[in-house]
N, C-alpha and C positions, 0 to 999 in steps of 0.2 A: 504493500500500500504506500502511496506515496506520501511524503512529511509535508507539513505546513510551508514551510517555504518556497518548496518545489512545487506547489500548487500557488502560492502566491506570484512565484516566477512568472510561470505558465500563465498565468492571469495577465502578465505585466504584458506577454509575448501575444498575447489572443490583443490585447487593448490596441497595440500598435499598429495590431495590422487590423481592425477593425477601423481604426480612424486613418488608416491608409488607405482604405476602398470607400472612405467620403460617408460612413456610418455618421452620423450625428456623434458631436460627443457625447452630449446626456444620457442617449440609447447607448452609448459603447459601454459610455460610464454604470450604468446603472444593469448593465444586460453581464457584463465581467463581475461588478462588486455583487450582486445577487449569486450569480452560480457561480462563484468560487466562495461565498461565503454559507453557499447551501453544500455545499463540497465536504465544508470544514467543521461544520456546525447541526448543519440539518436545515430543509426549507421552512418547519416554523420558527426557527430563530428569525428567516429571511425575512417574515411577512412581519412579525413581531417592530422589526427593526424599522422595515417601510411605514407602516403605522405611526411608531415614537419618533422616525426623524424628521419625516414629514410635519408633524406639529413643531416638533421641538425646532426644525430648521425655520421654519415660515412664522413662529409666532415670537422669535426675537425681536427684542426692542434697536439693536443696532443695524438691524437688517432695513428696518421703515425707511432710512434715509435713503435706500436706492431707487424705487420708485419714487419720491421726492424730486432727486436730480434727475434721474430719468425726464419724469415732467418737465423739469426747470428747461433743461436742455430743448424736448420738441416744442414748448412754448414760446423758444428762443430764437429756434430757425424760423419760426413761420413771423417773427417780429422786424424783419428789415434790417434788426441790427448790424447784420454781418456785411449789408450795404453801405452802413454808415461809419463799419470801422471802416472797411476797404479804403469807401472816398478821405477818409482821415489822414488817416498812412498813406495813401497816392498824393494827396495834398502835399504831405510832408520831405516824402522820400521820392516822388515819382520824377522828379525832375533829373535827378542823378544819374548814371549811366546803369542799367539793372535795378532802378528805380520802384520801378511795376512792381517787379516780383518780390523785391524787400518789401513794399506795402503790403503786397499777399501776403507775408510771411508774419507781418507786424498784424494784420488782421485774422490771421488764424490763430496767432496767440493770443489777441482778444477774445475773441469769439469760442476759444479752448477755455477759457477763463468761466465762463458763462452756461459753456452747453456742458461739458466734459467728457463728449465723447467723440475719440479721433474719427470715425466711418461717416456721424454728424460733420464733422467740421471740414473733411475734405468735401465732403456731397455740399455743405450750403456754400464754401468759398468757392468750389470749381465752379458754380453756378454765377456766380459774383465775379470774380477773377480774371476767370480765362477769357471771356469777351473782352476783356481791357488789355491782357497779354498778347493776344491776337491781333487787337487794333492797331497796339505799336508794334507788329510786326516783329515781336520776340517769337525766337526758335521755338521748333515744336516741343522740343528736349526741355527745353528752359522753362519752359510755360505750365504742361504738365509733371514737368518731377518738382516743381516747387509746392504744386498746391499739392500733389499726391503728400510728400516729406511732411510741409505746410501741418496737414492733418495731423501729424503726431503726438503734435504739441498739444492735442485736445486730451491725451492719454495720462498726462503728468502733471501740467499746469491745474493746480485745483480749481475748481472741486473736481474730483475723477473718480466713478463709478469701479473702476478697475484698484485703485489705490485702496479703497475703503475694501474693498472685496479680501483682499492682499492683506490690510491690517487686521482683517477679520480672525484669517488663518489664523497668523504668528501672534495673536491677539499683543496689536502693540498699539499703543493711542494714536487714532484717528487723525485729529488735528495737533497732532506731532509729527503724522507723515505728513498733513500739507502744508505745515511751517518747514518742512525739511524738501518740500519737492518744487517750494517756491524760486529760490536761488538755481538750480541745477536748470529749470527749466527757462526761467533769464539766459543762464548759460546756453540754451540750445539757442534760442534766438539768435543772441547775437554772432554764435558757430554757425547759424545758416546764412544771418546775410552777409559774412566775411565768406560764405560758400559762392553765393552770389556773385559778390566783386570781382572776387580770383578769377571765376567762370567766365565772366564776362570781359576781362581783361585779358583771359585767356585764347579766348574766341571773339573773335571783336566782329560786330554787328549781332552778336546773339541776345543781345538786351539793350535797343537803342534807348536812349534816355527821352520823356516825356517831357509837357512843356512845362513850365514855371508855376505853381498858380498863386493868384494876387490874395495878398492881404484879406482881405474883405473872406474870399474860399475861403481859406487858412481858418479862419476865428467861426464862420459857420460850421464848415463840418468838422472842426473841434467839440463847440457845442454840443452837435447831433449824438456825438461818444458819452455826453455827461450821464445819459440813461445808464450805460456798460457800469461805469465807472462808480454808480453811486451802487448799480446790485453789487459790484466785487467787494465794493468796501464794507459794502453791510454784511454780503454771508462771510466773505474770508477773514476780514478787520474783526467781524461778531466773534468768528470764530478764534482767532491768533489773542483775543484782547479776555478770552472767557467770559464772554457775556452770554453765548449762547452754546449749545452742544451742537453736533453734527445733524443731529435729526431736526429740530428744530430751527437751524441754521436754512436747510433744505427747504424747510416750509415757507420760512422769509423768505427766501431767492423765490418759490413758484409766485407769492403772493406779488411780488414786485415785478416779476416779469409776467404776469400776467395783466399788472395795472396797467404796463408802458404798452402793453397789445390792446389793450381796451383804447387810451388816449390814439393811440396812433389808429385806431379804426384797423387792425388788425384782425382779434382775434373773433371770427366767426362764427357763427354757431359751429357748421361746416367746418374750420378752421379747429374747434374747440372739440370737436368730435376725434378728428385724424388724430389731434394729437394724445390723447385721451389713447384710444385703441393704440397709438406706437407704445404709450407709453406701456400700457398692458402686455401687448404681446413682449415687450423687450423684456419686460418684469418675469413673464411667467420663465422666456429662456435662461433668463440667470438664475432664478430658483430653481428649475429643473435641474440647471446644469451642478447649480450645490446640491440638490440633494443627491444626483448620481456622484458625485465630487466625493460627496458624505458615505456614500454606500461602500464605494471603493477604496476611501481612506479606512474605516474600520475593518474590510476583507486583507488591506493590503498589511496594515500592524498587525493582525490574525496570524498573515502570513510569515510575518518576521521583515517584510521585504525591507523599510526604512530603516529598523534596526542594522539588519544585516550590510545595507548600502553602505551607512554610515561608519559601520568597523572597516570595512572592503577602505574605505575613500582612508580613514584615520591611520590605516594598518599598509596603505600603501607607500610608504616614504616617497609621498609629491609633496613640498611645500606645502603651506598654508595658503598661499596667494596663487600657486600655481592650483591646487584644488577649484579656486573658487572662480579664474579663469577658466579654466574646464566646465565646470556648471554654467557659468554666463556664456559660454559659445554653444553649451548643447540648448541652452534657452532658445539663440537663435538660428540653430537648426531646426527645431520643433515650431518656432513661428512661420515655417514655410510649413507646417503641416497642417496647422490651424490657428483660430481666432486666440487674441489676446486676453480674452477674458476665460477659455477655458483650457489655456496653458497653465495662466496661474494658478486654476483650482486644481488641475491634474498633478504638475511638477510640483509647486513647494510642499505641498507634505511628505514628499521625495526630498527635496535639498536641504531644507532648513535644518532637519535632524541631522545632516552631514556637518552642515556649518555648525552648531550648536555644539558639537563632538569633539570637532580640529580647532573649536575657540575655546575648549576647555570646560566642558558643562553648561548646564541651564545657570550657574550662579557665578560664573566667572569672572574675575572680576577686569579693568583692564590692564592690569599692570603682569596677569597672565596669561592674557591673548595674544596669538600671534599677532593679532591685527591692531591692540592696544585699544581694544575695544570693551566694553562690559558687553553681556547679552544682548540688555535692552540698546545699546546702540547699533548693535550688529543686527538686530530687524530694522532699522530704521536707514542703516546701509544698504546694507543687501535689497532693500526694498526698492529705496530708488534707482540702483545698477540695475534691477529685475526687470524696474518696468522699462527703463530706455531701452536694454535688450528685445522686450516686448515689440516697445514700436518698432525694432527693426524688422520685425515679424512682418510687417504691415504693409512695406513696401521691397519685400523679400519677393522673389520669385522660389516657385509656380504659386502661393498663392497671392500673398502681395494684396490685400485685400483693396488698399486705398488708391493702388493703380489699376484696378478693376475698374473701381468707381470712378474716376477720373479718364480710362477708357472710354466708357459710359456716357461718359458725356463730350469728349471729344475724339468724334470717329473719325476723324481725317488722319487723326495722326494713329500709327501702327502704336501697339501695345506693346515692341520693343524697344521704340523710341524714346517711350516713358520710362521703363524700367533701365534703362540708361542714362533717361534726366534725373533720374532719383542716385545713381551710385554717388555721386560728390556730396551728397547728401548723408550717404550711407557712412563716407569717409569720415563726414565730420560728428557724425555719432559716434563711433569708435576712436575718436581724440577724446571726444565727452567723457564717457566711461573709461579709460587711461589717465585722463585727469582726476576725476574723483577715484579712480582706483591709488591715485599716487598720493591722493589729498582729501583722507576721507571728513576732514574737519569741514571742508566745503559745505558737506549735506546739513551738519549741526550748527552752522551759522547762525541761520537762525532761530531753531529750539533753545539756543542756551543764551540768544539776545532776549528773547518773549518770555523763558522759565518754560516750553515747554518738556 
């Protein structure tokens, strides 16, 4: 008869190739942690478990705030705003040579700021965007691998539905990861549009420069951004200043972007419907996708498998930093196999227990970690190298999901066109993550300027 682990393996091996033949995650998820834990157990433990996890996952209080952003977010495409960052940052930047596309870039980390979800933010900026990248006659490469990348920054820059998911795991404070994911994600900014320059310096006519615009523009569509700027300051500033908790931070942001859709003759019945049902159906896939997430993290410690990972990773004389490079590049190989948000519920209950090991225990302090980290800051590390890894997932080929979407909407140009405008993009992600890999005080910047 075969032992727990060699049935936990063989789980690990049925999972991969199931979400290799385009199986849904949730069904991969939930179709392996069942029959391998009816294997090891018996199938009324199995049904037992569906039952208690199913409440017990869905009737958390830390969970409310994802359908919150959720909402925040489709309340936010259908509000014009991401027209109004665009004209802002065109106002600002578009005069320059590569102009255009640093505005797209300055508007999708707006508009990341708001909705927090990268698939969102490439879909409403390519909509916004790329007719104005077109107009000025920038390269097809240039045009679509900015907003595709552009989009990423919806993943990191809080508030982020994926972040909160991640803090859930390693249960490490919420608004500690987005006091900690604020800085890194400035950093991507300004790594894109120094991407930008280079590129277009590089290839000259590939980003001609736009015209000037007068005084008078300038201080209008500044203005039009004061709606963005006063929800950021109120869920994130609520949130960074402890005025308010993450779930109810969330409920401020729907209530506030939904007043600025009402004023602007926005939100529709019709309008108020769509958004309502994305918000739902988004909600039901991320629950689904935790409770298979759930079903298969308890089949797979049944198995031994995390345990056993972790002595293998601890017991192999790699380095500390060389381990955890290995982890962050299998991240971005698995982002070409699937979405971002069920990488992270798949993989970290696989890695963390690795890093948790090689830093020395759950109670380690930093002055014994390889990494000169305590625990609690090595979730708050590891979280934000995870998730830029994540985005690279995103404009990874074959799935690449944000150069789909950005295909999608501009079919003139070939789909390897794009995934070729996006590699300088890719470059300067992997400087990002080298940088906070060589300077992890970057991430805690700000948790230890605010106390969080």
């Amino acid at each position: 008869m075969l032992d727990s682990l060699t049935i936990g393996l063989t789980g690990l091996v049925v999972l991969v190739a199931l979400i290799a033949i385009r199986i849904p995650i949730a069904y991969a998820m939930l179709v392996v942690g069942g029959v391998g834990t009816a294997l090891l157990n018996g199938w009324p433990i199995v049904l037992s478990q569906l039952k208690d996890l199913a409440y017990a996952q869905f009737s958390t209080y830390d969970l409310s705030v994802v359908p919150l952003f959720v909402l925040m977010g489709a309340i936010a495409s259908r509000t014009g705003l991401s027209a109004d960052l665009f004209r802002a940052a065109n106002a600002w930047l578009g005069w320059m040579r590569g102009g255009v596309a640093m505005a797209a870039i300055a508007a999708c980390a707006g508009f990341g700021a708001v909705c927090g979800s990268s698939l969102a933010t490439a879909s409403t900026m390519g909509r916004v965007a790329l007719p104005e990248l077109k107009r000025y006659r920038y390269s097809n490469r240039l045009a679509t691998g900015t907003i595709a990348a552009g989009g990423v920054l919806g993943i990191l820059i809080p508030p982020s539905v994926v972040l909160i998911i991640y803090a859930i795991i390693v249960e490490a404070n919420v608004v500690t990861m987005f006091m900690a994911a604020l800085l890194p994600g400035v950093i991507a900014v300004v790594f894109f549009i120094l991407t930008i320059l280079a590129y277009t310096t590089l290839v000259p006519g590939s980003g001609p420069a736009g015209t000037r615009a007068e005084r008078s523009e300038l201080i209008a569509s500044t203005l039009n951004i004061f709606p963005v700027l006063v929800v950021f300051i109120a869920v994130i500033g609520g949130l960074y200043f402890g005025l308010f908790n993450p779930t109810p931070a969330a409920a401020v942001g729907v209530v506030m972007v939904a007043l600025i859709a009402v004023l602007r003759r926005k939100l529709t019945l019709v309008e108020t419907r769509e958004a309502l049902l994305e918000t739902a159906r988004t909600t039901g896939m991320v629950f689904l996708i935790l409770l298979g997430a759930e079903l298969l993290k308890i089949f797979m410690a049944r198995g031994g498998v995390p345990q056993a990972m972790a002595e293998m990773m601890a017991n192999s004389g790699l380095a500390p930093m060389t381990t955890l490079i290995v982890l962050l590049a299998a991240l971005i190989l698995l982002g070409c196999l699937m979405d971002s948000l069920s990488m992270i519920l798949l993989v970290i209950p696989f890695f963390w227990p690795v890093l948790v090991e090689i830093n020395g225990g759950d109670y380690a302090a930093a002055a014994q970690s390889p990494f000169g980290l305590t625990t609690e800051e090595l979730k708050i590390w590891f979280g934000i190298l995870a998730l830029i890894v994540v985005e690279l997932g995103l404009i990874t080929p074959p799935v690449g999901m944000n150069v789909f979407i950005i295909s999608a909407q501009a079919q003139d140009v070939p789909m390897r066109d794009t995934f070729i405008g996006v590699m300088p993009f890719f470059v300067a992600e992997l400087i990002r993550v080298a940088l906070l890999l060589a300077v992890p005080g970057i991430v805690f910047v700000l948790p230890r300027l605010l106390g969080g």
